[in-house]
N, C-alpha and C positions, 0 to 999 in steps of 0.2 A: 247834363241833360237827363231829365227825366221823361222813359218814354215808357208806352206800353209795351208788355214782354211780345220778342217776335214769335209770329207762326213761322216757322218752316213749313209748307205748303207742299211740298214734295222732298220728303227723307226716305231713306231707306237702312234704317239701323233697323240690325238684328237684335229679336224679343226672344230667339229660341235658344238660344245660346246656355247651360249651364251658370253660368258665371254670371250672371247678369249685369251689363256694365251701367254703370254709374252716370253715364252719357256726358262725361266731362267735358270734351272737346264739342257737344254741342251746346250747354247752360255757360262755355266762356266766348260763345258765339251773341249772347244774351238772347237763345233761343228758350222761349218756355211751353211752345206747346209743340209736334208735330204731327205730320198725317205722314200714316205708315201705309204699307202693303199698297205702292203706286208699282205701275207697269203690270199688272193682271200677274202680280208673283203670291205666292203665297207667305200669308202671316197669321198664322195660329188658322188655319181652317180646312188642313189636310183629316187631321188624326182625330184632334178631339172635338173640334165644330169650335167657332171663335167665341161662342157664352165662356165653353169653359178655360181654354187658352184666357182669356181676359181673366174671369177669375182668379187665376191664377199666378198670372204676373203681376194680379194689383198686392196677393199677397206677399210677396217675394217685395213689393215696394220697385216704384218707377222715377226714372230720375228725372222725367219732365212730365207733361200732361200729353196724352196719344192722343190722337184719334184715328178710327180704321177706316179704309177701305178695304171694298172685297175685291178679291183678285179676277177676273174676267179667264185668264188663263188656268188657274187653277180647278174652277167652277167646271172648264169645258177640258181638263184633263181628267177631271172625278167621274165625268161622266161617259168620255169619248177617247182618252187617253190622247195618243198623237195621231187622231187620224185626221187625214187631209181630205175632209169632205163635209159638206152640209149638214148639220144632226137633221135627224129625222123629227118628227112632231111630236113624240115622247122625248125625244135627248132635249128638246129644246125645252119643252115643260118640264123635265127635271131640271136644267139647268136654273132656270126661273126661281122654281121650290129654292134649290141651295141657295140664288142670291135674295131669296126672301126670308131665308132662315138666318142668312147674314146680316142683313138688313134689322133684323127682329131681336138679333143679342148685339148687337154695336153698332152697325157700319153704317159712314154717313155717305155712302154713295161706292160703286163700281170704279174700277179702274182697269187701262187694257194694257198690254204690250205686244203693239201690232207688228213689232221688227222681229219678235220672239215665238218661236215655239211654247204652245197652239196657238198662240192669238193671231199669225199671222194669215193660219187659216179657216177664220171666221169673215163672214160675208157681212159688209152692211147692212142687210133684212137682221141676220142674224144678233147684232150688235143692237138695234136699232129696239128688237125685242126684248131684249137683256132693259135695256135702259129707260123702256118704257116702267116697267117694275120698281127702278129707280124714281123714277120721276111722282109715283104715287108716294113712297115716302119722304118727300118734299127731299134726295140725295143730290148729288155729284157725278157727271160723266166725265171721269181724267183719262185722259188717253195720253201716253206713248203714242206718236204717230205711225203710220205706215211705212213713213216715209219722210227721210228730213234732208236729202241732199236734191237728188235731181228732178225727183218727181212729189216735192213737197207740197206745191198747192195742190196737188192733187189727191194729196191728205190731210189738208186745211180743209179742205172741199168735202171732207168725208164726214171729219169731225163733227162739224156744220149741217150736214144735211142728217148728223145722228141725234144734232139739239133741236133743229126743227121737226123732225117726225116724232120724236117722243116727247117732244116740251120737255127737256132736262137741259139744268145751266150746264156748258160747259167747261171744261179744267185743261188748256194744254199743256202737257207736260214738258218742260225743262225742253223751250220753243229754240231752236237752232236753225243754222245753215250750213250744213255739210257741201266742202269742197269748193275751192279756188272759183271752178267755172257756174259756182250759182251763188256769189257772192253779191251781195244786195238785194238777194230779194226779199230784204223785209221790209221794205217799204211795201211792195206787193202782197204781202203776207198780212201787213198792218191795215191798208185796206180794205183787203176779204173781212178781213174780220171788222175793223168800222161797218161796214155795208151789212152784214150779219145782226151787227145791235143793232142798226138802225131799222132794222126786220123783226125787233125784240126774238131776237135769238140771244138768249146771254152767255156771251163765250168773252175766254176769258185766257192768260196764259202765265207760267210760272218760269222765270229764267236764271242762273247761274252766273256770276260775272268774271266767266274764264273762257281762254276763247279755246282750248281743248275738251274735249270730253272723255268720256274712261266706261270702254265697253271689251265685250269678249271681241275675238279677231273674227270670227265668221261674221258679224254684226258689222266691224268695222268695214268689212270689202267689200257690202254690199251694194248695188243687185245682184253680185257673183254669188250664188251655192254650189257646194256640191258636197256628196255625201263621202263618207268614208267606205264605200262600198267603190264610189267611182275613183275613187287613189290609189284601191287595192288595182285595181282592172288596169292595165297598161294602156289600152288603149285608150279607155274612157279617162286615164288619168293624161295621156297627150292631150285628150281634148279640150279639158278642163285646164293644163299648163295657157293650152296655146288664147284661149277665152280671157283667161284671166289676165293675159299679156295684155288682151285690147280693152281692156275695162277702163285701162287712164286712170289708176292710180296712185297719188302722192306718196311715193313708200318716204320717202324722206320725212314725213311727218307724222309718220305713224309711229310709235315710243312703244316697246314693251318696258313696264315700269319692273320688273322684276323676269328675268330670262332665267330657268334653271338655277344651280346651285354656283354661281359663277356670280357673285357680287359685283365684278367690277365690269360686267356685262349689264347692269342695270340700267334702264335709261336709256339705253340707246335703239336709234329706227332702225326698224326692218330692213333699213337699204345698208345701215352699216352693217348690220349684223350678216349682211349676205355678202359683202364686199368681204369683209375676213374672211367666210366659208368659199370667198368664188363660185359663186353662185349667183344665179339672178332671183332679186327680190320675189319673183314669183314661183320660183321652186323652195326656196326658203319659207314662203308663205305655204306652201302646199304641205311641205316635212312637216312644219308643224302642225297642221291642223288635221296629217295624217295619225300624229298618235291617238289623236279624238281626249284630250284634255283641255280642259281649261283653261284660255291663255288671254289675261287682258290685256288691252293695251290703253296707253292715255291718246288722242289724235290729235294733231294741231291743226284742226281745218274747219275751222271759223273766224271771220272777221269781228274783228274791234267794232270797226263801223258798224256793224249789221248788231254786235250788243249794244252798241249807245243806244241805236235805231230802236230796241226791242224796250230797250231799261224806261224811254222817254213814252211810250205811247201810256197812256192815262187808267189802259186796264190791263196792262202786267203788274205781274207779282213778285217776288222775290222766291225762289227756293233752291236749295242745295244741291238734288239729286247726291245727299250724303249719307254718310253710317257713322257710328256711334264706335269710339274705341275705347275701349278700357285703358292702355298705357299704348308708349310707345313700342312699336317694334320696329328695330333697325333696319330688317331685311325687307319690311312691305313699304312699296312705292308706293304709294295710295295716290291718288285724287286732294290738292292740296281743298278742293268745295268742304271737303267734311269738318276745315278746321278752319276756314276764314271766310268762308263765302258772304256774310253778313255784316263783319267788319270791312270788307272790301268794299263795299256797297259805299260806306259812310267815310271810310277812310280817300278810297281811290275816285269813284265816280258823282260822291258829293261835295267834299274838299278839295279836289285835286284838280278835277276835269269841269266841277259843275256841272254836269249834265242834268241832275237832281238838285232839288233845294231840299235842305234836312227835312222839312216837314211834308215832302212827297214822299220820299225814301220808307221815313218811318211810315208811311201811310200804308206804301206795297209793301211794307213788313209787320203788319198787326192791323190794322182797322179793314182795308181792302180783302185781305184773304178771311179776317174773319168772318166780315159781313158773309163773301161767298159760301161760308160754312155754314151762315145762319145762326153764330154763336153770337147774342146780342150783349153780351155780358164779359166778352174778353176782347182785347186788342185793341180796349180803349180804356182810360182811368176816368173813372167816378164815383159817385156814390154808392151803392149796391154793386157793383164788377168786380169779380176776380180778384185779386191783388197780384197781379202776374208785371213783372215791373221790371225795367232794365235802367241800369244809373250808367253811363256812361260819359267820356270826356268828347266833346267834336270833334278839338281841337290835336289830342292825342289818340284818336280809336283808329287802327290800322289794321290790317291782316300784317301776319308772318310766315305762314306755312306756304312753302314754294313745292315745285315739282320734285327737286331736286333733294328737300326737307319738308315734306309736308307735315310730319308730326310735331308742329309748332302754335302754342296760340296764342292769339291774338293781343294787341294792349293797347288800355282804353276804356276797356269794361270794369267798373269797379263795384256795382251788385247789380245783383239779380232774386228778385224773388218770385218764387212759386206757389199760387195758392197763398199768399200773406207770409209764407216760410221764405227763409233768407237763405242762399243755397250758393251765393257766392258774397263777401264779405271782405272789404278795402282785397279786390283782387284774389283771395283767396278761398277756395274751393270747400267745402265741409265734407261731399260724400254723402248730404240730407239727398232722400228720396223722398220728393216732398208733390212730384204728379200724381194725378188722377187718367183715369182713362173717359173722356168726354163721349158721352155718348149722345 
């Protein structure tokens, strides 16, 4: 099968890195282009401003074709750092300035991450402002939602009322449903959003086909916070034990893919890991997020159902929420999205399940996301287009990388080319750095 090369519509491979990697594990995904700097993180536009970041990486050579977005969080950390309050009319007009000066060296539209520090505390005015500035350069509003477990339409509803006030399309990021007790409502979710286009609001959503996800643990327990201030305090750390008891959380399916220097501790939930220590899962959750490091974890709380439900509606997308590895490393559990999420699609939910028919599939993975991109010239083959091209088998294209192995890729894919360059060949990888940065 000869298709157009997929967009990943939501990656997060790292551009800062030394070493620059070669994006293997995502060109045997027959990914050839991605959109970087999603959830309002920063990608090249702390230090040097993203003109020269891009410059920079295009000479060092890119293993596929980028394209930016600007970080929403980073924009309102440059300006306001972490504070928890409304900018004033100057922070807000500076913030503006940066996303137009982003805007003006690359980026094809903003993105937020409203579960994350600062973005979760910016106001919809605020947001709304942001994206109008967007919207004059014909860009992108991606948001990371507010909210993806229990009070998820009620950051459907946000998103929505961000693409109606400023007329900008927009991008839901890597669309879910967090937890047992709000499982199905994407059909409700699928809805809102029908109702929306039919309001020519053009929203639109990017999804993953695993039903875990791989976030930090403060992230995962939420609406629980609490600070490292209140862990130290005895009492306020009773208080916060005793809160976090009545939250009704799944510890059984919450995974730390890598726990300390204890290898054969990998893998396992927080309810096991607490049952060794005798301890209840929420003191165990509290130790650890009293050292104040970084602790992912992969979740398993998502429904199958609720991704068919998502895969089938007619204006989803396909994307990763992946990174870019150089080789493998034994000791990192990763996220098996970074290394199959694509062939999965065509292997498991077009062959397997039929949920898709191959020519919808390739659709939400190159023509669908690109058109949203306004790139008229990729994610489809013709005369004048790109030469960005995936050859793969139907019959044989699978994912392989598990939770358990995610450093494994995929087979089925047997080239890929970028830009007319051949960068994978009868299955084997060259190392060509043959992207461009699309601006």
């Amino acid at each position: 099968m000869v298709a157009p090369g997929f967009i990943d519509i939501h990656s997060h491979s790292d551009l800062s890195i030394k070493d620059f990697p070669e994006m293997e594990n995502i060109i045997r995904q027959g990914i050839t282009t991605q959109v970087v700097g999603n959830c309002g993180i920063n990608i090249g536009m702390i230090d040097e401003g993203l003109g020269n970041f891009i410059e920079r990486i295009e000479k060092r050579g890119i293993g596929t074709n980028l394209i930016f977005l600007a970080g929403q969080g980073v924009i309102r950390s440059k300006v306001m750092g972490n504070e928890k309050r409304k900018p004033t009319e100057e922070e807000l007009n500076e913030m503006k300035e940066l996303l137009e000066s982003a805007l003006s060296e690359g980026a094809k539209g903003l993105s937020t991450g409203l579960e994350y520090e600062p973005g979760i505390y910016s106001s919809t005015e605020e947001l709304i402002e942001l994206a109008k500035v967007v919207a004059k350069r014909d860009g992108i509003y991606a948001s990371h939602l507010r909210n993806e477990g229990d009070y998820v339409e009620l950051a459907i509803e946000e998103a929505i009322e961000i693409g109606k006030m400023a007329e900008v399309p927009v991008q839901i990021s890597h669309i879910k449903v967090e937890r047992k007790r709000n499982w199905g409502k994407s059909e409700k979710i699928i809805e809102m959003i029908e109702n929306a286009r039919r309001d020519n609001i053009d929203v639109s959503y990017d999804i993953y086909p695993y039903t875990a996800y791989m976030t930090r643990l403060n992230i995962a327990i939420m609406p629980f916070r609490v600070s490292i201030n209140d862990l130290l305090d005895p009492d306020r750390y009773r208080k916060a034990l005793e809160k976090l008891k009545n939250s009704s959380i799944d510890w059984d399916l919450i995974h730390i893919p890598q726990y300390n220097i204890d290898n054969r501790k990998n893998g396992k939930s927080i309810l096991e890991l607490a049952r060794e220590r005798e301890i209840s899962p929420e003191e165990f959750t509290l130790e650890l997020l009293k050292k104040n490091e970084p602790v992912r974890v992969i979740s398993f709380q998502m429904s199958e159902e609720d991704i068919k439900n998502f895969l089938s509606y007619k204006h989803s997308f396909v994307g990763s929420d992946g990174s870019s590895y150089k080789k493998r490393n034994e000791e990192d559990r990763t996220h098996p999205r970074s290394f199959g999420t694509f062939p999965r699609i065509l292997g498991r939910y077009v062959r397997e399940l039929k949920i898709l028919s191959l020519e919808e599939a390739i659709s939400k993975m190159s023509y669908l996301p690109a058109k949203k991109l306004r790139l008229m010239d990729r994610g489809i083959i013709k005369e004048g287009a790109y030469a960005d091209i995936t050859i793969f088998d139907p019959e044989k294209i699978t994912d392989k990388a598990t939770y358990e192995d995610p450093f494994q890729y995929p087979e089925g894919i047997e080239y890929v080319i970028i830009n007319g360059n051949i960068v994978l060949e009868k299955g084997n990888f060259n190392n060509r750095r043959a992207g461009i940065v699309i601006r």
